[in-house]
C-alpha positions as CSV (number, residue, x, y, z in Angstrom):
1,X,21.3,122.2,50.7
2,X,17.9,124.6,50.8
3,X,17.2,123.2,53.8
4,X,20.1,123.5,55.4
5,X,20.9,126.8,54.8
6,X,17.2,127.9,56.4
7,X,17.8,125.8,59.3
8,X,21.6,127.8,59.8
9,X,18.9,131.4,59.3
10,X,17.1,130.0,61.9
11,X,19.6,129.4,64.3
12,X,21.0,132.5,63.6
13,X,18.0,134.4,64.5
14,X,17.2,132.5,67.6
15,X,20.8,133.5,68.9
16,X,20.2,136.8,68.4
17,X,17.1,137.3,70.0
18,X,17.9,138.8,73.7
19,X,15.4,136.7,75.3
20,X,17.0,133.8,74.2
21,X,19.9,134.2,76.6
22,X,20.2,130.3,78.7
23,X,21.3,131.3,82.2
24,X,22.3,128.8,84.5
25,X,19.2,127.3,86.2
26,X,17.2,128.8,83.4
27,X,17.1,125.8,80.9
28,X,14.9,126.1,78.0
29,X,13.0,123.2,76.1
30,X,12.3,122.8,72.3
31,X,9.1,120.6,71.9
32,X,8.4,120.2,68.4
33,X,4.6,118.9,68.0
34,X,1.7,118.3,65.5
35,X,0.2,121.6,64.4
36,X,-3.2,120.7,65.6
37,X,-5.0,122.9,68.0
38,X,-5.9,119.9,70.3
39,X,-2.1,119.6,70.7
40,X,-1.1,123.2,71.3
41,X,-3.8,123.5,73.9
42,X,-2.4,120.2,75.5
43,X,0.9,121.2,75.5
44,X,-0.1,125.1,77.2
45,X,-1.9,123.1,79.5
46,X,1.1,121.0,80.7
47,X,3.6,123.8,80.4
48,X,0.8,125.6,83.3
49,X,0.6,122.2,85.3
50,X,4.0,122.3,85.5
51,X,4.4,125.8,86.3
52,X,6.8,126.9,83.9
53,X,7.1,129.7,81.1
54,X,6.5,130.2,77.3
55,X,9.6,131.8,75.9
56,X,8.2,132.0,72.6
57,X,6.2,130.1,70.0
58,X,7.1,129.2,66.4
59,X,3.9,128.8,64.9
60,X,5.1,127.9,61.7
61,X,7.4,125.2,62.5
62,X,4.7,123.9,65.3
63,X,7.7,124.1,67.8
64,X,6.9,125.7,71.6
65,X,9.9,127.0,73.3
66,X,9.1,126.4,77.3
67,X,11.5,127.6,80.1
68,X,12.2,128.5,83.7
69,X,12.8,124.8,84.3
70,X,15.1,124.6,87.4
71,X,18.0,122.0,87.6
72,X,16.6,119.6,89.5
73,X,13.2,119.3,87.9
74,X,14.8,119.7,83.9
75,X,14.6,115.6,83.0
76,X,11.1,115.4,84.9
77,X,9.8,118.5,82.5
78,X,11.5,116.5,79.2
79,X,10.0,113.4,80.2
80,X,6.2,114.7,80.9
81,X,6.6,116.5,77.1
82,X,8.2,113.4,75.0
83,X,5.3,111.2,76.7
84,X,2.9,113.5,75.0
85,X,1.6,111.5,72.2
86,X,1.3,114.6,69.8
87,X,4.9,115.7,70.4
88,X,7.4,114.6,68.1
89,X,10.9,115.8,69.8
90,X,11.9,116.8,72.7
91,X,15.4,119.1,72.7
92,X,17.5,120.9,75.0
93,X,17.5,124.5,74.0
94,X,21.5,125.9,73.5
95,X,23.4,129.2,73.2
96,X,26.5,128.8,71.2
97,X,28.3,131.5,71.7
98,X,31.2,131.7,68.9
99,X,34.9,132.7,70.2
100,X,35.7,136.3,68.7
């Protein structure tokens, strides 16, 4: 139930935050990963390979929040971070926008 209701906090928060906003042909990634440094400096050096932004980091839940992915590129992106041995999940990154 604890856990629940930090991960609802969290979602919360991330929908809130005005850079957050998922335009079309701006799709966002979630790449969870191990919290090592060899990781994180793998994964910053694909994300600049592949020419595309960090939104934001989460240090604390070792997530890394990549975007300016266009369309037609999005599944070659995912597939180049879940191939990552360090990473452990790859997700589509979501605005749910709740009907007043």
């Amino acid at each position: 139930m604890k856990c629940r209701m930090i991960s609802a906090a969290f979602l919360c928060l991330l929908s809130a935050c005005s850079g957050h906003e998922n335009e079309k042909g701006k799709n966002t990634l979630i790449i969870y990963h191990e919290g090592s440094a060899v990781c994180r400096s793998s994964l910053l050096a694909l994300t600049t390979k592949l020419h595309l932004d960090v939104v934001y980091s989460l240090k604390t839940m070792n997530a890394l929040v990549v975007g300016g992915i266009s369309d037609r590129h999005y599944h070659q992106a995912e597939q180049a971070y879940k191939n990552k041995k360090c990473v452990y999940g790859v997700n589509k990154d979501d605005v749910n926008i709740m009907p007043e």
